[in-house]
C-alpha positions as CSV (number, residue, x, y, z in Angstrom):
1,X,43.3,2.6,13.8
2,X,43.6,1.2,10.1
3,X,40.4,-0.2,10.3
4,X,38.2,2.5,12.4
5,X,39.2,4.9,9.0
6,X,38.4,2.0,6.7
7,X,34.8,1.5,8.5
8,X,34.3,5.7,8.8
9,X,33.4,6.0,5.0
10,X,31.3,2.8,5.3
11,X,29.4,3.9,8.0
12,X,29.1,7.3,6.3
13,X,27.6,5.7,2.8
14,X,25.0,3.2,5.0
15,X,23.9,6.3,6.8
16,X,23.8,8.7,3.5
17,X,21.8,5.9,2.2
18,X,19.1,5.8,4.8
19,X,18.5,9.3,4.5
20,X,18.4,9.2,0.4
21,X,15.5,6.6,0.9
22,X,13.5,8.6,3.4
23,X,13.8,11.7,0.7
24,X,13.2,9.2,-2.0
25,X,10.1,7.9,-0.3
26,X,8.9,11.6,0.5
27,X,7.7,11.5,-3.1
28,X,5.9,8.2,-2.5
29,X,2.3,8.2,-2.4
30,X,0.6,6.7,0.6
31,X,-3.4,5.6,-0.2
32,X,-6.1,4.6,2.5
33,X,-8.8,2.3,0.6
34,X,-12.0,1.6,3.4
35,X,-14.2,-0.6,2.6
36,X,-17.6,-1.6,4.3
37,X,-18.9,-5.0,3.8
38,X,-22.2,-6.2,3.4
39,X,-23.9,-8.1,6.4
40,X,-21.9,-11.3,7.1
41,X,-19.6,-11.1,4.0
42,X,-16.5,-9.9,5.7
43,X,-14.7,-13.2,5.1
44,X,-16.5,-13.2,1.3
45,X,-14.4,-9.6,0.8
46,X,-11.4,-10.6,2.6
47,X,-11.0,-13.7,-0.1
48,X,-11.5,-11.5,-2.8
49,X,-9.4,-8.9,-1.6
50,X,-6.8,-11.0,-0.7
51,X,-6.7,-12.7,-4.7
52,X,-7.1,-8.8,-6.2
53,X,-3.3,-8.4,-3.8
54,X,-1.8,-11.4,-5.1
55,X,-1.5,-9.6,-9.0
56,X,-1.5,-5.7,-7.5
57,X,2.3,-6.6,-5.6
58,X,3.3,-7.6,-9.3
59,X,2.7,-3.8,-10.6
60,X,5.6,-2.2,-11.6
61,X,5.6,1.2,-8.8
62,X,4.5,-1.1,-6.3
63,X,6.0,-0.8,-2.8
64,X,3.8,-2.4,0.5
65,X,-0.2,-3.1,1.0
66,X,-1.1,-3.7,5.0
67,X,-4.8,-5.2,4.8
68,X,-6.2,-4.2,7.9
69,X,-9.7,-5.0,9.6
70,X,-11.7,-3.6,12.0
71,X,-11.3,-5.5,15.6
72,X,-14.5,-4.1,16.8
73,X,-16.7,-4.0,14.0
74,X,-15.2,-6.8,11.2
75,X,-17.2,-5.5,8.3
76,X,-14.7,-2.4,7.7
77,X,-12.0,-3.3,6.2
78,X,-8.5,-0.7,5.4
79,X,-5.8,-1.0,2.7
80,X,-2.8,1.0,3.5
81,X,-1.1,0.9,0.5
82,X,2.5,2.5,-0.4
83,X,3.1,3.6,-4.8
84,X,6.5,4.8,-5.9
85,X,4.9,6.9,-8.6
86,X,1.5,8.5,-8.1
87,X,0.7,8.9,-12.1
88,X,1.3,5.5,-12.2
89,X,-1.5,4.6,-9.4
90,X,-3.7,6.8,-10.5
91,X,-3.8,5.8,-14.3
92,X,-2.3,2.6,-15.4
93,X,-3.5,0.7,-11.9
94,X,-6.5,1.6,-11.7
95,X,-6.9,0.2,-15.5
96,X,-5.5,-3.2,-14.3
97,X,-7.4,-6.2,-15.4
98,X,-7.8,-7.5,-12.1
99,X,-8.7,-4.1,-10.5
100,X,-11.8,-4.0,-13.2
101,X,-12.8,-7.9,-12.2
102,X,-12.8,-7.4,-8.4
103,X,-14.9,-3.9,-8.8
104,X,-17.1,-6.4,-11.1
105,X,-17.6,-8.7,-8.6
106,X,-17.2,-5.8,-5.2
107,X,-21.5,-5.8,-5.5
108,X,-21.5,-9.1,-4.1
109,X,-19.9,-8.2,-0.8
110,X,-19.4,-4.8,-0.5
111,X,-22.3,-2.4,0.9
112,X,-21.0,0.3,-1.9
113,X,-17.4,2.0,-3.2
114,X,-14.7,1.9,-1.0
115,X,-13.1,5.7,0.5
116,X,-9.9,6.3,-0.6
117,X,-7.6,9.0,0.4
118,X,-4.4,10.3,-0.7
119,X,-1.4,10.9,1.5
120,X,2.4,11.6,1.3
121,X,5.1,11.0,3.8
122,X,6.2,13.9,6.2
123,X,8.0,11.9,8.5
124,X,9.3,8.6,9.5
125,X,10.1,7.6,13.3
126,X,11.4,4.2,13.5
């Protein structure tokens, strides 16, 4: 009995923290970057994109990136990217050094500027 009261306030603090990080991630901002390629420089855009993600997961706000591709049609490529502070993606990222190099070098395999979208989290099913 000693221990099922001992482990009641411990499964009550796991579970209050699960729901503190879904409300904290409700303020996360969720971005969709699509890019199209030019002809046969998929894997060209993929190399690059994959260096620019090596220095972005160092940002300070910096939560996931899912590099998607096409399986149909390998010239469109996705980011799904995750930001703990919007003002932060929107300003100091997009000032990064490395962000400026790859959109100085984006003209060699990219067909023209990548969509991006802005999103925030409603809901979470796991």
């Amino acid at each position: 009995m000693k221990s099922i009261i001992f482990l009641l306030p411990v499964v009550a603090l796991l579970f209050l923290a699960g729901c503190t990080n879904l409300e904290e991630r409700k303020n996360h901002l969720m971005v969709t970057v699509t890019y199209k390629t030019q002809p046969n420089k998929n894997v060209d855009a993929l190399v690059a994109l994959e260096e620019l993600l090596a220095e972005v997961k160092k940002e300070e706000h910096f939560v996931s990136i899912t590099l998607l591709v096409d399986p149909e049609d390998n010239s469109n490529i996705m980011l799904y990217e995750e930001w703990a502070d919007a003002t932060y993606y929107r300003n100091q990222h997009m000032q990064t050094e490395h962000l400026k190099k790859f959109r100085d070098k984006a003209g060699e395999f990219l067909a023209g500027p990548p969509q991006i979208s802005f999103w925030k989290i409603n809901e979470v099913l796991d």
